[in-house]
C-alpha positions in Angstrom: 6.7 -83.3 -53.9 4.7 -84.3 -51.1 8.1 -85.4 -49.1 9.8 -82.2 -49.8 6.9 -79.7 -49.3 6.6 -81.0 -45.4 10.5 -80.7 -44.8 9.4 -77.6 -46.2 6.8 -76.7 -44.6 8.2 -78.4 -41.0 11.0 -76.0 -41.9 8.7 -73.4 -42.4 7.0 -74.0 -39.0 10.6 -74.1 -36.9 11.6 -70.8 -38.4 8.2 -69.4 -37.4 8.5 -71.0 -33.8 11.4 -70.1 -33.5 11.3 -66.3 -34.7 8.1 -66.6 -31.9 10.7 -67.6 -29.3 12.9 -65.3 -30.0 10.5 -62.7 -29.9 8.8 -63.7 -26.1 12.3 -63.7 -25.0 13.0 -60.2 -26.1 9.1 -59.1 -25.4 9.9 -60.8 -21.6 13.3 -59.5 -21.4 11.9 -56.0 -22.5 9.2 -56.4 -19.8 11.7 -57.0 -17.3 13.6 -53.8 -18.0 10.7 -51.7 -18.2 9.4 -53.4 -14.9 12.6 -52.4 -13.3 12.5 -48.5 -14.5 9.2 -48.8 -13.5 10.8 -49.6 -10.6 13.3 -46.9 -10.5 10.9 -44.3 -11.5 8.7 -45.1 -8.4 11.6 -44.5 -6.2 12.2 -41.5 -8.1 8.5 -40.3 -7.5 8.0 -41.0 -4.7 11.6 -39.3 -3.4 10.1 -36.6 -5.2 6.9 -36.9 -3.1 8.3 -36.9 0.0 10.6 -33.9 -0.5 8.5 -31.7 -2.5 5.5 -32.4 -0.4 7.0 -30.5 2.9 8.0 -27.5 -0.2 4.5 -27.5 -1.7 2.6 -27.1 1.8 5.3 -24.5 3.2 4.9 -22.5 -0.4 0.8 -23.0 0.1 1.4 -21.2 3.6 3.6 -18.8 2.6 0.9 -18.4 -0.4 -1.9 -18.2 2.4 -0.4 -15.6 4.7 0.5 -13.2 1.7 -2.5 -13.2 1.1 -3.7 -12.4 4.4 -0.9 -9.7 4.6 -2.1 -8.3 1.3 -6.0 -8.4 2.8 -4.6 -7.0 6.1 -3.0 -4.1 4.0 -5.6 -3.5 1.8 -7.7 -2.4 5.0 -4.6 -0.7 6.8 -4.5 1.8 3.3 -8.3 2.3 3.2 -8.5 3.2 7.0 -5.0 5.4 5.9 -6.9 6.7 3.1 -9.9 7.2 5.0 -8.3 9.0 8.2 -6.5 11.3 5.3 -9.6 12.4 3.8 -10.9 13.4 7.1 -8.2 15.5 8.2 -8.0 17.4 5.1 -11.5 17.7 5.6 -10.4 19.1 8.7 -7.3 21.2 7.8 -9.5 22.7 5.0 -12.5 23.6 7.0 -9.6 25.1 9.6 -7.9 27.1 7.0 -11.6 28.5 5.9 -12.4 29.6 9.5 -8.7 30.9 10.0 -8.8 32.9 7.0 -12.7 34.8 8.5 -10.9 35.0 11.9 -8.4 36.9 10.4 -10.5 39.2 7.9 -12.5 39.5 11.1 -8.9 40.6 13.1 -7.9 42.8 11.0 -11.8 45.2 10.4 -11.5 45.1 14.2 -7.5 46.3 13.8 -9.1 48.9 12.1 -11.6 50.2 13.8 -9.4 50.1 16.9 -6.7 52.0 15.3 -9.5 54.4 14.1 -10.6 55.0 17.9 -6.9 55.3 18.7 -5.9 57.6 16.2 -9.5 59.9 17.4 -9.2 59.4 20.8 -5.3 60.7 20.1 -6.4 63.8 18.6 -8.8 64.4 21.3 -6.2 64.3 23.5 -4.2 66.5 21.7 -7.1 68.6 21.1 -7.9 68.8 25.2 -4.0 69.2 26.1 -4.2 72.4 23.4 -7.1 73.5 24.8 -5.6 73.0 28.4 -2.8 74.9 27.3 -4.3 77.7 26.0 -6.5 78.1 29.2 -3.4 78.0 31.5 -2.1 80.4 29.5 -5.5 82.4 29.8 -5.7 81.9 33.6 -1.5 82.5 33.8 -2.4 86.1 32.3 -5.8 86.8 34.6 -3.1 85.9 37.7 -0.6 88.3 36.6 -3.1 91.0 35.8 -4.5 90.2 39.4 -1.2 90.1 41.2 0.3 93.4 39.7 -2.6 95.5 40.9 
């Protein structure tokens, strides 16, 4: 038993070693493969590197001046918004005084057509007046000139 037990076990040990070989040699050849995608995927990054970089800093930019436009804006509408408010303001406080000016306009149309329409009928009045005096002096002439 002794004899057959170490062919055995020698056995034993070379099927071992040799499954061990066999398993370096695919661990190493593995290694190598993955070394060279590693490889490959470096390339890969860093292509991607070099032409996303030049798109990441010109969308950072264009990120940084929207964002200037949208400060500058947001001041251009409040100054808008501001000059509004003032000339309404302004428009309203006009339309206030206009409206006065013109209740004020018209109490003095008023008066001044009252004055017109009295100082008329004073005329009218005198000119009667006149008339009948003419007439009064027309007769006394007549009366004088037939004696």
């Amino acid at each position: 038993m002794t004899g057959w037990m170490g062919v055995v076990m020698a056995l034993s040990l070379a099927v071992i070693a040799g499954t061990l070989i066999i398993h370096v040699a695919v661990t190493v050849h593995t290694l190598r493969r993955m070394d060279r995608m590693a490889d490959s995927l470096t390339r890969v990054l860093e292509a991607l590197d070099r032409d996303a970089r030049p798109a990441l800093v010109s969308a950072r930019t264009a990120a940084d001046e929207a964002g200037r436009m949208a400060a500058l804006l947001r001041k251009e509408l409040e100054g808008i918004t501001g000059t509004s408010e003032s000339v309404r303001g302004r428009i309203e406080r006009t339309a206030a005084s206009l409206e006065d000016r013109f209740l004020e306009f018209e109490t003095l149309l008023d008066v001044l057509q009252d004055e017109v329409e009295e100082t008329v009928l004073d005329v009218a009045a005198a000119l009667r007046t006149t008339r009948r005096g003419a007439g009064v002096i027309k007769a006394v002439k007549r009366a004088i000139l037939r004696r």
